[in-house]
N, C-alpha and C positions, 0 to 999 in steps of 0.2 A: 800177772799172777794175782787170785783174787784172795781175800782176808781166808777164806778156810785153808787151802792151798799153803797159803803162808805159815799159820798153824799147825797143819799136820807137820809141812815140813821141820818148822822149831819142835815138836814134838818129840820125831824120831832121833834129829839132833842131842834134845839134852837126856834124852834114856844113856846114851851109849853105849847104844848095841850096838852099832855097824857106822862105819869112816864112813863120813858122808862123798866121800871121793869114790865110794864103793858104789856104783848107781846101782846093778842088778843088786846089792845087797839092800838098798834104800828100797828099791822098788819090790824086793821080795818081804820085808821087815812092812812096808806101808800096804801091801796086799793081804799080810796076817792081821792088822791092823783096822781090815776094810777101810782102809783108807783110799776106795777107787780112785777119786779127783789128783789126790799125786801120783797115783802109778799111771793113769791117762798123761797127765801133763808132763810127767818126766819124758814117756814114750814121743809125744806132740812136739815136746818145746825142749831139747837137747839142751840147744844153746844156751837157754834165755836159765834155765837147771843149773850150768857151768858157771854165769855169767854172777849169780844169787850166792852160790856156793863162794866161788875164788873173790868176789868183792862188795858180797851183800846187796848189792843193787838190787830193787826189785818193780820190775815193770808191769805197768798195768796193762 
């Protein structure tokens, strides 16, 4: 995941609009947002999405 990606995501994160556990709600919130690059990489990279979410890890 690359620095913007990581952004948008803490973005939508600290608004609190939508449980980040919510992915169609993330990825619908990040598309009003034009935020393509996370709604692409949520769709791309499931796992690697789950894996950021449940333990912050974030792979390059």
């Amino acid at each position: 995941m690359d620095d913007r990606i990581f952004e948008q995501m803490i973005e939508i994160r600290e608004s609190g609009e939508v449980n980040m556990l919510d992915v169609n709600g993330v990825q619908r919130l990040a598309f009003e947002r034009e935020f393509y690059e996370l709604v692409n990489y949520i769709e791309e990279n499931r796992e690697k999405y789950w894996r950021f979410i449940m333990t912050g890890e974030r792979e390059e």
